[in-house]
N, CA, C and O atoms as CSV, one atom per row, in Angstrom:
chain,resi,resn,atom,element,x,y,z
A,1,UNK,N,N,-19.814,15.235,-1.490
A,1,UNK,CA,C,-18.490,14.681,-1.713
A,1,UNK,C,C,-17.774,14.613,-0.370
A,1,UNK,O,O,-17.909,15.454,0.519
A,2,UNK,N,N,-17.128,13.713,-0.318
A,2,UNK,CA,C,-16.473,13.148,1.039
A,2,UNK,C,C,-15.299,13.882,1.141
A,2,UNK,O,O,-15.017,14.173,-0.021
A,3,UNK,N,N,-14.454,14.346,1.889
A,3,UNK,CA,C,-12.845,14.689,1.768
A,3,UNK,C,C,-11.925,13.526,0.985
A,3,UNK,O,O,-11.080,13.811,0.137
A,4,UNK,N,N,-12.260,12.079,1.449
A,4,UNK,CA,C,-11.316,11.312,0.628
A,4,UNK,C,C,-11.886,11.252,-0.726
A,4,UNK,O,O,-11.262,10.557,-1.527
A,5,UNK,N,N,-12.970,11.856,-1.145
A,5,UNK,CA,C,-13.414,11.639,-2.931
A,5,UNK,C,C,-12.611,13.053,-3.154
A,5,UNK,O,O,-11.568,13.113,-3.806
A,6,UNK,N,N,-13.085,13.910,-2.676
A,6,UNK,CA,C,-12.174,15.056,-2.930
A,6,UNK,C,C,-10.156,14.768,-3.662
A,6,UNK,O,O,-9.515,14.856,-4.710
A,7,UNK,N,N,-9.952,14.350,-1.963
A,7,UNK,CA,C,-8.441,14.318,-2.412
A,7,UNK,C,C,-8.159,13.022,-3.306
A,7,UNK,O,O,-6.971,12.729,-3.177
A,8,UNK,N,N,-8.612,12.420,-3.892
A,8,UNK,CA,C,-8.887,11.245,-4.728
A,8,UNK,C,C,-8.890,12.044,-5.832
A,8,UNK,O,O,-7.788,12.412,-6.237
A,9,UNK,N,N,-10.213,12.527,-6.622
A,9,UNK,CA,C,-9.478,13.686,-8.038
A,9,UNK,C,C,-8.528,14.783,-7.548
A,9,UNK,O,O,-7.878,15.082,-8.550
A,10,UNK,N,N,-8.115,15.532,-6.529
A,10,UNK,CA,C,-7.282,16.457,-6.622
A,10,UNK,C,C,-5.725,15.242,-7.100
A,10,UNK,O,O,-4.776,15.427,-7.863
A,11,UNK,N,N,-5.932,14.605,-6.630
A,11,UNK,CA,C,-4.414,13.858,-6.600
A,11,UNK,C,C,-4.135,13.210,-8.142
A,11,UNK,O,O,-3.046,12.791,-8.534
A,12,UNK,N,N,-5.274,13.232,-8.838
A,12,UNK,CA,C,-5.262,12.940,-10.434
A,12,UNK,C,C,-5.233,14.002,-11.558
A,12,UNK,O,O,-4.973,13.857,-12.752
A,13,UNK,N,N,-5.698,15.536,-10.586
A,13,UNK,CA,C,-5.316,16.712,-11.421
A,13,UNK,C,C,-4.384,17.451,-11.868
A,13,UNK,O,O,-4.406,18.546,-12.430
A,14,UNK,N,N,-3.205,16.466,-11.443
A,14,UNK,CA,C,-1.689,17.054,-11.726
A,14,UNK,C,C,-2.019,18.484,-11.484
A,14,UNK,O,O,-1.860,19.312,-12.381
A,15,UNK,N,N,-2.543,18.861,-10.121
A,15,UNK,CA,C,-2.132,20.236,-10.072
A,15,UNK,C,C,-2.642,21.457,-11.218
A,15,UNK,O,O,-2.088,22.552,-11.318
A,16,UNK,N,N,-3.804,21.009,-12.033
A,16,UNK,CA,C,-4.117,21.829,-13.096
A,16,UNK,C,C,-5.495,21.734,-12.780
A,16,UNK,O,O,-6.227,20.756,-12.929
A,17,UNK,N,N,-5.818,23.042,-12.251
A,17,UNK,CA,C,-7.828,23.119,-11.815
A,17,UNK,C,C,-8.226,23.004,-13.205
A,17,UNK,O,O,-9.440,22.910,-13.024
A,18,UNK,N,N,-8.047,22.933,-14.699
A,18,UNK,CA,C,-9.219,22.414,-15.623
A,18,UNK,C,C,-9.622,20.969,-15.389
A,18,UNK,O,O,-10.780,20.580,-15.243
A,19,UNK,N,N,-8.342,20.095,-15.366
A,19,UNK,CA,C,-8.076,19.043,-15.022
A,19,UNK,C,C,-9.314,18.195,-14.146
A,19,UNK,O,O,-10.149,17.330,-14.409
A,20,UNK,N,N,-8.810,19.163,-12.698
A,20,UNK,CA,C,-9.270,18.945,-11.558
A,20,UNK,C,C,-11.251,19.157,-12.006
A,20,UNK,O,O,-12.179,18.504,-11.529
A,21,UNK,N,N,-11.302,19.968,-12.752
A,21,UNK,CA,C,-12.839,20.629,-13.219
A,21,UNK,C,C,-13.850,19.237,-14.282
A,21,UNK,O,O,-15.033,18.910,-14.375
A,22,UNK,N,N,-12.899,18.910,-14.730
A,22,UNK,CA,C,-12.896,17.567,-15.619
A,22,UNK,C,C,-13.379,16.559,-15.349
A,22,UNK,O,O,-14.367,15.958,-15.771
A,23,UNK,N,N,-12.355,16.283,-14.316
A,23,UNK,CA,C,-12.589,15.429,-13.265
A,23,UNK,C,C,-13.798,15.104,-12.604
A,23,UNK,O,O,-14.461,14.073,-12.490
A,24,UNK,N,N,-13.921,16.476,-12.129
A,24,UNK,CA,C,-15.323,16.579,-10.884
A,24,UNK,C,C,-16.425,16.280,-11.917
A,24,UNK,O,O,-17.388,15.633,-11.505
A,25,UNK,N,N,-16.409,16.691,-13.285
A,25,UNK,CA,C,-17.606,16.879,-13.704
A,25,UNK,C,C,-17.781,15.211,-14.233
A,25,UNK,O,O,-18.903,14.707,-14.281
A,26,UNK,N,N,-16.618,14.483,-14.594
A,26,UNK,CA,C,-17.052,12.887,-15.042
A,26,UNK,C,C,-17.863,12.132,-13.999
A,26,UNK,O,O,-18.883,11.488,-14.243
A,27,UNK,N,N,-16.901,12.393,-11.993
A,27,UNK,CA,C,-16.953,12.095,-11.238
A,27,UNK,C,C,-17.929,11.959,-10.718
A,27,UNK,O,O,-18.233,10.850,-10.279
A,28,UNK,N,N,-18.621,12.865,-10.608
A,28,UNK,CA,C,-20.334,13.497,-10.545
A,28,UNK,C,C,-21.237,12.916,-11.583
A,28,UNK,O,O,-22.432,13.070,-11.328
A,29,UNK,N,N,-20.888,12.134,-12.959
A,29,UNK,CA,C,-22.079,11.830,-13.788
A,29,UNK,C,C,-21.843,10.599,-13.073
A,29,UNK,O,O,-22.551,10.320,-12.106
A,30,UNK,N,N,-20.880,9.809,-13.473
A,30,UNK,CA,C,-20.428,8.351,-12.857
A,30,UNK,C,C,-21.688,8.125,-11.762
A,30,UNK,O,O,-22.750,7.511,-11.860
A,31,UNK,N,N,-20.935,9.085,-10.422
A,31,UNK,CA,C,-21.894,8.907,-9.146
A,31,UNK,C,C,-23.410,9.382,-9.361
A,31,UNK,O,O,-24.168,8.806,-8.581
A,32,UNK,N,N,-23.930,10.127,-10.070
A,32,UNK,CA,C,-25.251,9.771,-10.060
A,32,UNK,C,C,-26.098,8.297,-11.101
A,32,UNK,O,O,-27.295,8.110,-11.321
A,33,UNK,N,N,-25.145,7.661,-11.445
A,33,UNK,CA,C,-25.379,6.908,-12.225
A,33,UNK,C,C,-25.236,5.511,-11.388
A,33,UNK,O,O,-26.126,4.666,-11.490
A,34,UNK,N,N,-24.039,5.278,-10.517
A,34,UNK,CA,C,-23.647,4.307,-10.012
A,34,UNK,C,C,-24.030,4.505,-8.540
A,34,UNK,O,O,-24.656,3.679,-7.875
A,35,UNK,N,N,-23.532,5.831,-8.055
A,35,UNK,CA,C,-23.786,5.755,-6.566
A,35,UNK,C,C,-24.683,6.915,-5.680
A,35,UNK,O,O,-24.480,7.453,-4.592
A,36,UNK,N,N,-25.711,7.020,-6.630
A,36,UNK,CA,C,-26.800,7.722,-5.808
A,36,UNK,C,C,-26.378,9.234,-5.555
A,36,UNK,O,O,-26.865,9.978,-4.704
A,37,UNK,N,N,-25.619,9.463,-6.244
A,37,UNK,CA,C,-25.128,11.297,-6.174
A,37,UNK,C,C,-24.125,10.996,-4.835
A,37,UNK,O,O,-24.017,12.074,-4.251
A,38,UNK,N,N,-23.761,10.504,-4.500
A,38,UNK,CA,C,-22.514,10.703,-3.126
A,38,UNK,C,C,-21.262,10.119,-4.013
A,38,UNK,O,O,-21.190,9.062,-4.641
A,39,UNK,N,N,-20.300,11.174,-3.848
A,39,UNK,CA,C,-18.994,10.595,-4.259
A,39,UNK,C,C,-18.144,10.346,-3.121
A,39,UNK,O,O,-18.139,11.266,-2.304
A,40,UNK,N,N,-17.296,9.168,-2.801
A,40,UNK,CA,C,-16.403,9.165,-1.416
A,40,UNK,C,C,-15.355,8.628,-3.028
A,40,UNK,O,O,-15.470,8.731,-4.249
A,41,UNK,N,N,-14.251,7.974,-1.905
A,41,UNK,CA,C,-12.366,8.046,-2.715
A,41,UNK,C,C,-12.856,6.851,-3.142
A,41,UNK,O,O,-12.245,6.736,-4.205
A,42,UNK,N,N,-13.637,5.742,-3.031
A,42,UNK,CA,C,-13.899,4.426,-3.715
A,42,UNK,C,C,-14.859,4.884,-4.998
A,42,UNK,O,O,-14.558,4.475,-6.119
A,43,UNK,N,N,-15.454,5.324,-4.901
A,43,UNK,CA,C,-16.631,5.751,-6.091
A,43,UNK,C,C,-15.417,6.754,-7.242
A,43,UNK,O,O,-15.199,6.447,-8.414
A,44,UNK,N,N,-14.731,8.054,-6.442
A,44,UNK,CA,C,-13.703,8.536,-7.556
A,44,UNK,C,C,-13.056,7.484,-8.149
A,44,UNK,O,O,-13.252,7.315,-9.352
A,45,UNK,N,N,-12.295,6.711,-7.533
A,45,UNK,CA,C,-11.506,6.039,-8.065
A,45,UNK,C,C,-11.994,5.204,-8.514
A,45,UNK,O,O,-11.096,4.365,-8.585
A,46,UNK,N,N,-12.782,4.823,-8.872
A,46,UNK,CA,C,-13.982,3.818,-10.139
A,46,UNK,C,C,-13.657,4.665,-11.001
A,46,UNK,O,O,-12.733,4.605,-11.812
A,47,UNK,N,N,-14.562,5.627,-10.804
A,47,UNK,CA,C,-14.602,6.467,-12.159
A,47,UNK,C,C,-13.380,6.948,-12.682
A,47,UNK,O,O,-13.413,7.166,-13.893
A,48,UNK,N,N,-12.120,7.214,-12.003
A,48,UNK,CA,C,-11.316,7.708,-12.398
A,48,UNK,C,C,-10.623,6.608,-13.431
A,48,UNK,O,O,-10.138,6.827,-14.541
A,49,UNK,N,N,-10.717,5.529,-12.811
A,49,UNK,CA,C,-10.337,4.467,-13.765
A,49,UNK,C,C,-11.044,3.806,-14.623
A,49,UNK,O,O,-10.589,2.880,-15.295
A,50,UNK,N,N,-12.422,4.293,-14.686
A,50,UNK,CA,C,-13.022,3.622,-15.526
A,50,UNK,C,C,-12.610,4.163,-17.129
A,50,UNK,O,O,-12.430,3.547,-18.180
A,51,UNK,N,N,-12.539,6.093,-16.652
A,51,UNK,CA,C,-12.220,6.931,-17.255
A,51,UNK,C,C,-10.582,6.974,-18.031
A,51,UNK,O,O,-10.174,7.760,-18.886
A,52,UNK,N,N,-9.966,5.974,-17.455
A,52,UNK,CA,C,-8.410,5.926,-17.462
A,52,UNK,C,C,-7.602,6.708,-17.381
A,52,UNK,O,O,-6.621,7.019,-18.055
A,53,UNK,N,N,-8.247,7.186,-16.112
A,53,UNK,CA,C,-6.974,8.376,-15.138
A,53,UNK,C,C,-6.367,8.008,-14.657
A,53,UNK,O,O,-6.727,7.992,-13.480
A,54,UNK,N,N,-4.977,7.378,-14.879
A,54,UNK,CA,C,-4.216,6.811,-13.777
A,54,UNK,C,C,-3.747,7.720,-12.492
A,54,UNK,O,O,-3.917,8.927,-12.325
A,55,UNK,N,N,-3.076,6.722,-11.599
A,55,UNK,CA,C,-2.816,7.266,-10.706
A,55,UNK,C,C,-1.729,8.502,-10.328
A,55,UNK,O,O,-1.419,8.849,-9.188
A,56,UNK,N,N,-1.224,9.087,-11.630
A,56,UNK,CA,C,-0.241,10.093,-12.600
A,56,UNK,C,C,-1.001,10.947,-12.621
A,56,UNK,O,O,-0.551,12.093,-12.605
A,57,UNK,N,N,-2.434,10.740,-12.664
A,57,UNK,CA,C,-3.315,12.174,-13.423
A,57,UNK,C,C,-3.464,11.965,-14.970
A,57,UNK,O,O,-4.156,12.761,-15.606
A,58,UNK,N,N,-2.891,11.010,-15.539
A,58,UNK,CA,C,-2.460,11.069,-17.456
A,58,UNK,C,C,-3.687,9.859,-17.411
A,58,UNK,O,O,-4.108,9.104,-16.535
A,59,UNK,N,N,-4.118,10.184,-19.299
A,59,UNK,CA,C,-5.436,9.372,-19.022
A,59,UNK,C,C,-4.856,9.269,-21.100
A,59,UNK,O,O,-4.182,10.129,-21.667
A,60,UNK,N,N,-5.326,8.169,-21.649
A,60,UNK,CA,C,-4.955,7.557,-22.724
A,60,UNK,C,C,-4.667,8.828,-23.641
A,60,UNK,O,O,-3.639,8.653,-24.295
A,61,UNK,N,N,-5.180,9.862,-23.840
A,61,UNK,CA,C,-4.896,10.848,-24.680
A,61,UNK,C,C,-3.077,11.329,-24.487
A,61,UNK,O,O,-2.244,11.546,-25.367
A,62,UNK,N,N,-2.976,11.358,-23.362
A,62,UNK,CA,C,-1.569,12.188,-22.456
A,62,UNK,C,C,-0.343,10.958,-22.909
A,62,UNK,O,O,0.823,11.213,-23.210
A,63,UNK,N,N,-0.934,9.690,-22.860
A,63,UNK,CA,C,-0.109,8.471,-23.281
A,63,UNK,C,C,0.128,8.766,-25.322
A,63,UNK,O,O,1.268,8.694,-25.781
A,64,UNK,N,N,-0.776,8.993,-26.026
A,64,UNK,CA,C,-0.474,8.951,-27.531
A,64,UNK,C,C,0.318,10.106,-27.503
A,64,UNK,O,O,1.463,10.064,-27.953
A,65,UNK,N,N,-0.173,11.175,-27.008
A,65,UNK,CA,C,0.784,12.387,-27.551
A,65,UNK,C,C,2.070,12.281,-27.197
A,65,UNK,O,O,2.827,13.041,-27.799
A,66,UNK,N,N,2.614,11.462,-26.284
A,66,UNK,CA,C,4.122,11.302,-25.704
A,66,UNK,C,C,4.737,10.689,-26.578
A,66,UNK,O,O,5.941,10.713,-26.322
A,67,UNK,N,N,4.421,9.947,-27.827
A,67,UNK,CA,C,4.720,8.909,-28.909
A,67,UNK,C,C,5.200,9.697,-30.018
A,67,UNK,O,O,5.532,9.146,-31.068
């Protein structure tokens, strides 16, 4: 993992290491799937959005419960 894949999910973990744990672990299937096991901040942020983590950290679940 690169420093900018790094601070790429830290900056979507609102500050909550499960979050952040979540993260790494989607981040990591994504990239061995798409990018050869290397995650940099372009590969997170695929996945983060593929995943619909916005750039908030809130991902479609965090959006219904606010309703």
């Amino acid at each position: 993992m690169t420093p900018g894949g790094a601070e790429e999910i830290a900056s979507r973990a609102r500050g909550t290491p499960r979050v952040a744990n979540r993260c790494c672990g989607a981040v990591r299937d994504f990239a061995e799937v798409k990018g050869r096991g290397a995650v940099n901040d372009d590969l997170a942020s695929d996945a983060l959005e593929m995943l619909e983590v916005d750039r908030a950290g809130l991902d479609r679940h965090d959006a219904s419960s606010s309703s």
